[in-house]
N, C-alpha and C positions, 0 to 999 in steps of 0.2 A: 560474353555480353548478354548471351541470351537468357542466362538464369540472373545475374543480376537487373533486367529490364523485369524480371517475374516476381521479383521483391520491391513489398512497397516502398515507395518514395516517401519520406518525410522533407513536405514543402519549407523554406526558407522565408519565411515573410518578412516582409519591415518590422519588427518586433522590438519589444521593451524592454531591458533586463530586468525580472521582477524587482520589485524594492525588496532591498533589504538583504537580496544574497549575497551572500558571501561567495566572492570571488575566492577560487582554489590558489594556494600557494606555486609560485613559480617554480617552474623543476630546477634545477640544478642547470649551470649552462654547457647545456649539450645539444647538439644538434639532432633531430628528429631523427638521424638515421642513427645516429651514437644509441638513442633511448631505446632503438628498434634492437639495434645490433645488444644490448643488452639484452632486452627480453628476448631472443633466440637463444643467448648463451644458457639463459635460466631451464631451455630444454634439457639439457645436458643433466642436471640435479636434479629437475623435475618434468621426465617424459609425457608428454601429451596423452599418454596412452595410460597415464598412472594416473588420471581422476575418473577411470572406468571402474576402479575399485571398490566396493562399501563393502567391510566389514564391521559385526558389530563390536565395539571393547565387551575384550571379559568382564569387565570392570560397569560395565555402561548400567545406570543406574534405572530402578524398575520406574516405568512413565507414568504410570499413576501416582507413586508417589512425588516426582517431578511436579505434576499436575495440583497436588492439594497443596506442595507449598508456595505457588503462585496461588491457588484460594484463599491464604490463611491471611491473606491482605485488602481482601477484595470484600463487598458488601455479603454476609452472608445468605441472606435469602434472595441473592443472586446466583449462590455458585450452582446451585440446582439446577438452574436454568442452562447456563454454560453447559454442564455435563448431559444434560439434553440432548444440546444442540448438538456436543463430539459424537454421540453413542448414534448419533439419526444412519451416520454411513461414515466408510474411510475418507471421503472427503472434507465431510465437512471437520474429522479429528483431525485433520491434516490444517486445516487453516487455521484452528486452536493449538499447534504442537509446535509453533513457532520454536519454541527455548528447546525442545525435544531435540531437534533437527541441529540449533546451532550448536550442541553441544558433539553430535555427531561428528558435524563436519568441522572442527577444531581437532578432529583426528585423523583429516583427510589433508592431501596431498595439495601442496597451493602453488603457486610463483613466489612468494614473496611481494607483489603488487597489490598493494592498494588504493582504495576508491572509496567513496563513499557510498554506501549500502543502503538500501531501502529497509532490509533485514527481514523481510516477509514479501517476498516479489511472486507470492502465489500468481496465477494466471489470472485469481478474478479480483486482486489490485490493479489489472490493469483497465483502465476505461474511459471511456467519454467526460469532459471534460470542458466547461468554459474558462476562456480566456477574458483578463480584463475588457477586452477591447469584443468580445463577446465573437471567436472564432469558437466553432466548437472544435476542440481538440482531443487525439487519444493520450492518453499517459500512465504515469504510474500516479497511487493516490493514498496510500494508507503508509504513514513513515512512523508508525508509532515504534519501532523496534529499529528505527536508521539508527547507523553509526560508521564510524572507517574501518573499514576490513577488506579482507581477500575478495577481489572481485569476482572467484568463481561460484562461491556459497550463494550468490544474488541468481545466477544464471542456474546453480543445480539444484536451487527453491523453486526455480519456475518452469525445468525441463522437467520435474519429479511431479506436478501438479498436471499437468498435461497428463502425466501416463496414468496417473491417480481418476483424473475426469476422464479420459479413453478409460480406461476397463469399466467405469463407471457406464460409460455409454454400450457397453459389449464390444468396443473396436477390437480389431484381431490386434496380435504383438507385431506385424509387418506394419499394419495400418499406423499403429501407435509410433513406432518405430521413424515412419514419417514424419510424423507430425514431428515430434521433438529434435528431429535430424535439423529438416527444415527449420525450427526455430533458433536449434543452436548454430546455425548456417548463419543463417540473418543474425543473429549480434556479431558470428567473428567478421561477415563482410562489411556491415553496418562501421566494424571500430576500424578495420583497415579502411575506406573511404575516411570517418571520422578521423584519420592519425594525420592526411596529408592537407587535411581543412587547415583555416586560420582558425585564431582563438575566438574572433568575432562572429564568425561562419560558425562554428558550434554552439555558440551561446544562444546566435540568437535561432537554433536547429526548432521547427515543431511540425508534430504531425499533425495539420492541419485536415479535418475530415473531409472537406471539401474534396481539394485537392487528392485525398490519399483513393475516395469515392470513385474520381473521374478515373484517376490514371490505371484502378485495378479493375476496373469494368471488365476490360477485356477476360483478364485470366480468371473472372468470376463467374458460375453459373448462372441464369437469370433466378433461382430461388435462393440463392445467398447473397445477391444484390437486393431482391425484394428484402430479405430478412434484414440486411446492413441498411437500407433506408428510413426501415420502419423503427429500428432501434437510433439512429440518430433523432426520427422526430419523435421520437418519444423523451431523448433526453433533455432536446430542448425543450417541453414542456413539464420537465420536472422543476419549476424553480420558486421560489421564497411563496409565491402566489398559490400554486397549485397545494403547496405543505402548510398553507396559511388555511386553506378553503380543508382540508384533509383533518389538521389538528387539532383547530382551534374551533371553539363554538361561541355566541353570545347568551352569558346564563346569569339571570339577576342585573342585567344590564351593564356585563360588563364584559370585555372580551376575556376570553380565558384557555389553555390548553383543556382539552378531552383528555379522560383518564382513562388508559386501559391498561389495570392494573392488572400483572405485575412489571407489562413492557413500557407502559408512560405514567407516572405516577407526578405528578404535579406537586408543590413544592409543598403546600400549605396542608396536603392530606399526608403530606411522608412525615410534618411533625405541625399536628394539629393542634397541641399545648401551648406552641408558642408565640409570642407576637407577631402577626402575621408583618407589622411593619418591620420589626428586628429581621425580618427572613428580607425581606425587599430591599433593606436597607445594604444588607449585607451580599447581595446581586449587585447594586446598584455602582458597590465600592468597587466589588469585580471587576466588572466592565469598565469603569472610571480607569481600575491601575493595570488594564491589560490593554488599552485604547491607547496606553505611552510607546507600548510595542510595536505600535503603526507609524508607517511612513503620515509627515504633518498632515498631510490632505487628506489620505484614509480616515488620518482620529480624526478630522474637522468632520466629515462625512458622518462618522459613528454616534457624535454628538450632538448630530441633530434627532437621534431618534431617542427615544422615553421607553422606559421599562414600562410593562406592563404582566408578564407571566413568566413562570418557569416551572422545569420540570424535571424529573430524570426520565433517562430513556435508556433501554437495552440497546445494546448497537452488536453489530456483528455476531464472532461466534469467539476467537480469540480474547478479543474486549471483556466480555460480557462478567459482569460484577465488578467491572474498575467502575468510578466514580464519573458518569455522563452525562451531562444537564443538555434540552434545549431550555433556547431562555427567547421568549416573544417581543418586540420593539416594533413601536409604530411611529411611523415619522407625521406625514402633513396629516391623517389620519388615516382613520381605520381602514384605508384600500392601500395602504403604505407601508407593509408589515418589511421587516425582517425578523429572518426564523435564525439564530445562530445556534452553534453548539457547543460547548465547554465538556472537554473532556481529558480527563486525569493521565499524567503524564509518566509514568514511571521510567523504574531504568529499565536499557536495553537488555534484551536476551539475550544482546550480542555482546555484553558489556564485561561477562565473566571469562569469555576466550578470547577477545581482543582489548581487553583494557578499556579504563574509559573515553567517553568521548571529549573530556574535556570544560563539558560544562556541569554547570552548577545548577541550574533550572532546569529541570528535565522536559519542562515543558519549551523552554528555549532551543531545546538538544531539537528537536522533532521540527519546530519550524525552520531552524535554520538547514536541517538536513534538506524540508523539503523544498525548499526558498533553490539548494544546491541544486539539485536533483531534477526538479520540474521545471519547463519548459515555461510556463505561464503559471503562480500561486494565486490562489485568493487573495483581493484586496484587503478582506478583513482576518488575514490569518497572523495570529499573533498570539503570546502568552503570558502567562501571571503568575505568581505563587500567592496564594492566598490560606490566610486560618480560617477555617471551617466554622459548621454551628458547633460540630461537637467537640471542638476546641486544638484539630490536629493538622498541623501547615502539608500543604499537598503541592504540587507543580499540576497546573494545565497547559492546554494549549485549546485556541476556540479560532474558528471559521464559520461558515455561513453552513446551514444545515442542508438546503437544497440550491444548486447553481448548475444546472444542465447536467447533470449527472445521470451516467448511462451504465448499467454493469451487466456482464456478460452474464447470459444463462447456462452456465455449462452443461446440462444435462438435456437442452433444446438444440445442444452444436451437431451438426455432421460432420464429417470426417475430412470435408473439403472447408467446413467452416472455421471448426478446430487449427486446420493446415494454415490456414492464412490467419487467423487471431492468433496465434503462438508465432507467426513470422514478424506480422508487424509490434509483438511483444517484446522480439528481440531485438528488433531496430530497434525500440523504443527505449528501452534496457542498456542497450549500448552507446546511447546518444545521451542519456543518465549519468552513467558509469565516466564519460570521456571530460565531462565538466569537473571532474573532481580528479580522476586520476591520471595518470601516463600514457596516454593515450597512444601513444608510438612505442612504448614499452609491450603494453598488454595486445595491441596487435603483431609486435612483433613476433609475441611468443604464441600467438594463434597461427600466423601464416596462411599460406594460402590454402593451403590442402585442409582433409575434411578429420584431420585425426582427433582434436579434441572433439570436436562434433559428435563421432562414433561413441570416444567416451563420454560422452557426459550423457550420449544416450542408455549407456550399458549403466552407470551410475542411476539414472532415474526407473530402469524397471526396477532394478534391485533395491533401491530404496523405497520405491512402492513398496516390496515385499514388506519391509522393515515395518513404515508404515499400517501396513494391513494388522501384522500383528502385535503393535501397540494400542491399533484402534479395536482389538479384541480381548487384549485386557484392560482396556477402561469398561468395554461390556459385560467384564467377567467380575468385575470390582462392582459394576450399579448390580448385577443379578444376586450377588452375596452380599449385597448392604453394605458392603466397605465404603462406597461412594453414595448420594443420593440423587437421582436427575430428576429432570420433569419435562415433563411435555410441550409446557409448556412455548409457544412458536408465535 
């Protein structure tokens, strides 16, 4: 009782089930202990101790080249930028090597159990977060790569990212060791509590910050309390307002996005030949046929606001040269902005080892995952497939650009900060995971004792290694001009 009183609490509120998810399929009828007792049998064919393993295939294909054929889709005088951003450190190649990774672990050892995946559960997807009802919550956030697959590939993307930010910070391999024990600790105990909950009781599960704030006071120094407050008020103050006053300026009297070209480029200087109303006109349809993807009262809501600007924007480090607009809306006026974001949906990189997901709009595929998955979505999160200016049909998915959003520093963490962001990453993770899959199955085959914990920490130093030196031949590719980067940040 005493280390589970040491792992955070995720609070139970009166809560809503977002609109629009999709409730998971009924299991088969068996009784909780039946699913249980299955997933122990599944140790037998697949030992707990067998996902400490990574080897790489003789066969495993060079990651540069992996790398330029997800370019060869993407805007080109963006891909410069991306290879930038991987070459800067192993980390940051690590949050662009998504498809790197799933291809890896499609040759690693599973249960047979599935869930539904985030498919990129790096550590710094996980973050701060507003709820409709405006809680601010932690969660996961970037589902651009969700789909259903083996629940362990979610958990050993996000024990391998911990040991990637530990050596990044200098932490010893004891120290790191920790850190990822602890986190893989906290989802198997997180899904054992999650197995013997009701359906109701998991749905309506969030980790509310308040709450999570008070109850780990205690086990917290007073300088990573100071640091965990100061990063909550900061993310309540990131919202549509603050990116409103940030982005946007009034020039020739009219509102309009700031260009900071080549990371914000506004819509009318990316194709300055063309009728500036054919460009407005063809936002306007956007939003009109992606506003049908809203629950009635969301699109009533959306409809009361007016187009006024757009843009593209660089986002992340994986993203960077898929297709991202923000697009500017002002409701009573000009102190009424929403900032949204529209961005291109492809298939998953999960999609070539586990099959697909099933849909047909990829940009449908991402909300509905994240609709699964998340504890509280965006009001305005929703998707469209629309034809382009340049004549070619694309899938998006669009949400609000700024909503209390908080995201960890990793390379600001300590080693006690690290410890406890990677535990409540795992609750977090695990209370994700239980919405969609078998949730008495997959704790079953965890159990009580610490043995996949041990593996999946032996799995993430060695995949660092891995890691390390892919992110040394994408260095060794920009230094011989194979590849081009830029600096640009």
């Amino acid at each position: 009782m005493t280390q589970v009183a040491a792992t955070p609490t995720i609070a139970v509120p009166a809560a809503r089930i977002a609109a629009g998810s999709e409730v998971p399929a009924a299991p088969e009828q068996e009784t909780p202990q039946q699913r249980s007792a299955r997933g122990k049998q599944v140790r037998v064919s697949v030992p707990r101790s067998s996902h400490g393993v990574y080897r790489a295939s003789p066969d495993r294909r060079d990651p540069v080249e992996v790398l330029e054929e997800q370019s060869a889709s993407r805007v080109p005088e963006l891909v410069p930028v991306r290879y930038g951003r991987m070459v800067e450190s192993p980390f940051r190649f690590y949050r662009g090597a998504a498809a790197l990774m799933a291809a890896d672990l499609a040759g690693t050892p599973d249960s047979g159990i599935r869930t539904q995946l985030c498919g990129d559960a790096h550590m710094l997807n996980f973050r701060l977060l507003a709820s409709p009802e405006r809680h601010l919550l932690f969660d996961i956030n970037d589902f651009d790569e969700t789909s259903p697959g083996p629940w362990e590939w979610d958990v050993k993307r996000l024990a391998t990212s911990l040991v990637i930010a530990g050596r990044a910070n200098g932490f010893s391999e004891k120290d790191r060791e920790g850190i990822v024990t602890a986190t893989v600790r906290s989802y198997r105990e997180w899904m054992n509590r999650l197995a013997s909950m009701r359906h109701l009781d998991v749905w309506y599960l969030q980790a509310d910050m308040n709450r999570v704030e008070k109850e780990m006071a205690r086990h917290l120094s007073k300088p990573t309390r100071t640091r965990l407050s100061k990063s909550m008020a900061s993310a309540r103050a990131k919202d549509s307002l603050q990116a409103f006053d940030k982005l946007t300026a009034v020039a020739g009297g009219r509102r309009q996005i700031v260009a900071d070209p080549p990371l914000v480029v506004p819509l009318h200087d990316l194709m300055p030949g063309t009728d500036r109303q054919v460009l407005e006109q063809w936002v306007v349809d956007l939003i009109a046929g992606y506003g049908r993807s809203l629950r009635s009262d969301h699109r009533h809501l959306l409809e009361q606001y007016r187009f006024v600007d757009m843009a593209r924007k660089v986002v992340g480090v994986g993203s960077v040269g898929t297709r991202c607009w923000i697009v500017l809306l002002l409701g009573r006026d000009d102190s009424d902005p929403l900032l949204i974001q529209v961005k291109e949906a492809g298939e998953s990189v999960l999609a070539e080892h586990v099959g697909s997901s099933g849909y047909s709009n990829q940009g449908e595929r991402v909300v509905a995952g994240q609709r699964l998955m998340q504890a509280a979505s965006d009001i305005f999160l929703g998707y469209e497939r629309a034809e382009g200016i340049d004549g070619q049909t694309r899938d998006f998915y669009i949400r609000q650009l700024h909503d209390w959003k908080g995201v960890a520093v990793a390379e600001q963490m300590t080693r006690e900060g690290m410890r406890w962001f990677g535990t409540l990453s795992g609750a977090t993770l695990a209370r994700a995971h239980a919405r969609s899959g078998d949730r008495a199955a997959i704790a079953g085959y965890l159990g009580g004792r610490d043995s996949f914990d041990r593996a999946a920490t032996r799995f993430a130093e060695s995949y660092a290694d891995q890691n390390e030196r892919d992110h040394q031949a994408l260095v060794d590719a920009v230094a011989s001009g194979r590849v081009v980067a830029s600096t640009t940040d």
